[in-house]
N, C-alpha and C positions, 0 to 999 in steps of 0.2 A: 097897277091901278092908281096908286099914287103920283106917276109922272106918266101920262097917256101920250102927252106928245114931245118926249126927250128919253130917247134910246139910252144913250150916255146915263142918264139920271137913274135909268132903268138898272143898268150894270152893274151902277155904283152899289144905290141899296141892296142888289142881290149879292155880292160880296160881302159887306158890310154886314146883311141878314146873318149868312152861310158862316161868318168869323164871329160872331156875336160869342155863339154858345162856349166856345172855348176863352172867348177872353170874362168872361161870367165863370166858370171854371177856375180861372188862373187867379181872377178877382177875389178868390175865397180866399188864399192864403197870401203867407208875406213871400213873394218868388221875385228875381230878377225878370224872369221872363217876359211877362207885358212890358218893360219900361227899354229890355232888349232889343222886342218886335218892334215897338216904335221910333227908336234912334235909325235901326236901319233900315225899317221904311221910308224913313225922312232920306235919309241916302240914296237912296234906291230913287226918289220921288224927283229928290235934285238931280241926280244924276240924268234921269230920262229929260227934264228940263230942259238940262242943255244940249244934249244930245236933241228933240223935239225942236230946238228954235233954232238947233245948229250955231248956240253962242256958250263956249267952254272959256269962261271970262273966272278973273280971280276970286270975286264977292260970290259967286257960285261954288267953286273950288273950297272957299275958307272956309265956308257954310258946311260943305260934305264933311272936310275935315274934321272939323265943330262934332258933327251927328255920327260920324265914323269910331272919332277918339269915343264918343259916349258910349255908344254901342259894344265897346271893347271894352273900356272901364267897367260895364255891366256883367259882359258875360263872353267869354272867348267865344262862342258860337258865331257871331258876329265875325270872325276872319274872314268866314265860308264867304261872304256878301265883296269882300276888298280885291280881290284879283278878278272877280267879274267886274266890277265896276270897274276898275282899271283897264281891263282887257277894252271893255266896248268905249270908254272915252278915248282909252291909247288908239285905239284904231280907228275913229272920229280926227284924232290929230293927224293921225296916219296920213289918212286920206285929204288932209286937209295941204301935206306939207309940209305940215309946221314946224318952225325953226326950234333950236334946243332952250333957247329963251321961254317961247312959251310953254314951251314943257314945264319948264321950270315951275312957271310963274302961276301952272295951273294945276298939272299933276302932282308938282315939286309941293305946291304950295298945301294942297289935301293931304295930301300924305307925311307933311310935315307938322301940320297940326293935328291929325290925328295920335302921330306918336306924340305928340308934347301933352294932349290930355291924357291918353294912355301908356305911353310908355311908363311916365315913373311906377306906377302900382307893377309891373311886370319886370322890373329894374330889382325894385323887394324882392318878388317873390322870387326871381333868381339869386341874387344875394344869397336868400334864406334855406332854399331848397334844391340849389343848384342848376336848376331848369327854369327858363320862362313861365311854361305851363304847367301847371301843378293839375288831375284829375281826380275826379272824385273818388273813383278806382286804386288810385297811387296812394302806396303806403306813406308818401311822404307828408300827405294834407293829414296822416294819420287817422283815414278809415282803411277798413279790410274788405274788400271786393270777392264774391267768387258767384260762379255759374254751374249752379243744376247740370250735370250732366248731358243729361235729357235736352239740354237746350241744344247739344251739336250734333243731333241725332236728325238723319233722313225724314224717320217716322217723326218726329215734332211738325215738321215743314209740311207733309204731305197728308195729315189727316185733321180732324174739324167734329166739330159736333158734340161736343160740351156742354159749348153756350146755353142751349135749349134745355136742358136740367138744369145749368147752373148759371147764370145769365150775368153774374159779376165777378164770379170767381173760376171763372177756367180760363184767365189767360194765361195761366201757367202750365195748360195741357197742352196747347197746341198754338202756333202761329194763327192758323187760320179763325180759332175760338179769340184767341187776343186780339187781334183785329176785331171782328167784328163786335166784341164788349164794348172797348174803347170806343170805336167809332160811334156806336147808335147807343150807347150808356158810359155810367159812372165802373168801368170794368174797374175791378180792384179795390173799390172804393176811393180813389186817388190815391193809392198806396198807403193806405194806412192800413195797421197788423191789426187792428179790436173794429169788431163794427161799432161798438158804443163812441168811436171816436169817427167815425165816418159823418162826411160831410150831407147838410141836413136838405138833401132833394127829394123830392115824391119819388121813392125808389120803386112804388107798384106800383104810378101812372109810367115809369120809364119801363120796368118791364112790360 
């Protein structure tokens, strides 16, 4: 209703709408995560750019590297996003050609500033811990990790139905109850242990 005669405009806000509620969620506390999503969309956004206009030129390339290294600096999840983008611009060159020069001058050049913003923080952490990537899991970042049993059981995976007595706290019964909390509620509270410390949404207009 808002754009009656621009499809595109249409699309947009309906994304835009659909991703609201989580970055409202993320927005509550102090998280890398929104400042992550956004580097590597910026990436993601250059990269379809030139791919789109069919011009994989260096001031685009430096650009991605720029949004790449930050994304990294942020949050190592941000790797997942660097071999697709390379895959679909490597095969844009491919197809084009193209000499080792412009490889260089374009792939060479993203990838080289991405490690110059991110490399040194992953330079320490190897130094320090022996490994590039330290995990949250890894006793090295010195917290202790373990899994419920029950988490690697058939029965977790294949039954459901919790939710409905318990509508923010069963996604520890079952896959299919955790899903559905999280998606359509605040499942878990946002993982907090007290509800006195749970985050302050209309929790009986959400149920």
């Amino acid at each position: 209703t808002l754009f009656p005669q621009d499809a595109r405009a249409r699309s947009v806000a309906s994304i835009v709408a659909g991703l609201m509620p989580m970055l409202l969620l993320l927005s509550f506390y102090i998280s890398n995560e929104a400042p992550m999503a956004a580097f590597t969309a910026g990436a993601i956004v250059l990269s379809l750019r030139m791919l789109v206009r069919n011009e994989i030129n260096f001031g685009g390339c430096a650009a991605l590297g720029l949004c790449l290294g930050a994304a990294l600096l942020t949050k190592i999840s941000a790797l997942v996003a660097a071999p697709v983008i390379a895959f679909a611009l490597g095969g844009r060159l491919l197809a084009q050609r193209a000499r080792p020069f412009v490889w260089l001058r374009t792939l060479g050049v993203a990838f080289a500033i991405s490690l110059i913003v991110s490399g040194w923080y992953y330079g320490l952490v190897w130094h320090r811990f022996g490994s590039p990537i330290v995990l949250s899991w890894d006793h090295a970042g010195g917290s202790a990790w373990w899994q419920e049993t029950g988490y690697r059981t058939t029965e977790f995976f294949l039954q459901a139905g919790e939710v409905v007595s318990r509508p923010f706290n069963s996604g520890i019964d079952s896959f299919g109850d955790g899903l559905y909390t999280t998606l359509w509620g605040d499942g878990l509270w946002s993982g907090v242990s007290v509800r006195d410390f749970r985050p302050p949404w209309n929790y009986d207009l959400m149920i």
